[in-house]
C-alpha positions as CSV (number, residue, x, y, z in Angstrom):
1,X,78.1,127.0,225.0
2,X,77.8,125.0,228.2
3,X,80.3,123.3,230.4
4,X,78.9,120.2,229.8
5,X,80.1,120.2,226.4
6,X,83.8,120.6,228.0
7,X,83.5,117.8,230.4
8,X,81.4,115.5,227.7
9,X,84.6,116.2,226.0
10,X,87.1,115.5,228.2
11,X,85.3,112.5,229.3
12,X,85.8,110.8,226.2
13,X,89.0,112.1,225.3
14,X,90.8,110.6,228.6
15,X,90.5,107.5,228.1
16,X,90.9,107.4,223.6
17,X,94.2,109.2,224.8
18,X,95.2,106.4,226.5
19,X,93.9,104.0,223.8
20,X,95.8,105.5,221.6
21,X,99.0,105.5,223.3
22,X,99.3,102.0,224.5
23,X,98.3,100.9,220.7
24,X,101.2,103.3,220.0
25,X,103.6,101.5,221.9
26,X,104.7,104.9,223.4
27,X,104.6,104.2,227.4
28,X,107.5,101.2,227.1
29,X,111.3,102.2,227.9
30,X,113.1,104.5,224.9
31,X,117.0,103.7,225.6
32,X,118.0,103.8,221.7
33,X,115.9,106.9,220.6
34,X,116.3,110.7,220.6
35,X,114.7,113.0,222.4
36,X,113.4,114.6,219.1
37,X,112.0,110.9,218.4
38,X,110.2,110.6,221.1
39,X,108.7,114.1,220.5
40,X,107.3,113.2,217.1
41,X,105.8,110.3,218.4
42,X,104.4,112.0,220.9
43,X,102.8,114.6,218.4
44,X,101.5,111.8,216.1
45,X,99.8,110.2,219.2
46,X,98.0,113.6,219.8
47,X,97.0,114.0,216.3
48,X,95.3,111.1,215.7
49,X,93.6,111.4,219.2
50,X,92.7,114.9,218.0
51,X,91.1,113.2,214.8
52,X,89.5,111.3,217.0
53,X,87.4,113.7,219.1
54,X,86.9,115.6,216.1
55,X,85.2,112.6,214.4
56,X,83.2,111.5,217.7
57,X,82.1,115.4,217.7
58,X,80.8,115.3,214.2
59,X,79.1,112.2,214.4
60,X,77.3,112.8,217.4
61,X,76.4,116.5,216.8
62,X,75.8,117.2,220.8
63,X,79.2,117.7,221.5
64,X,80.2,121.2,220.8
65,X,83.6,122.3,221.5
66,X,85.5,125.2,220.3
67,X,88.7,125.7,217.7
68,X,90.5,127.5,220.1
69,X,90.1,124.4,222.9
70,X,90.8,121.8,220.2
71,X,94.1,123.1,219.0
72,X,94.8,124.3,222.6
73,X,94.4,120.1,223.1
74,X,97.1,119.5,220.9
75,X,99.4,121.9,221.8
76,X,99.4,120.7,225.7
């Protein structure tokens, strides 16, 4: 496994992380909600980015990345 994969990866991620939040709503002000909302949110967002890359990975069958650096993904 190359580092090209990684940076293929990350390349496309960046910005579908982005996406993904704006669509969200998540980077506007949070007066009225909890800390533990705004968490959940947070972890949705990064789920369905995960999903994502996953999907773009299986359809294009050049990007290989491993389990361990996907779920790492999600938990930072």
């Amino acid at each position: 496994m190359s580092l090209r994969h990684y940076v293929i990866a990350w390349l496309l991620i960046l910005p579908t992380w982005g996406v993904v939040f704006a669509c969200m709503d998540l980077y506007r002000r949070r007066r009225n909600f909890t800390h533990l909302r705004e968490t959940v949110d947070i972890i949705k967002g990064s789920s369905v980015v995960l999903f994502i890359l996953l999907d773009i990975m299986f359809l294009l069958h050049d990007i290989i990345v491993s389990r361990f650096v996907a779920v790492s993904f999600l938990v930072c």
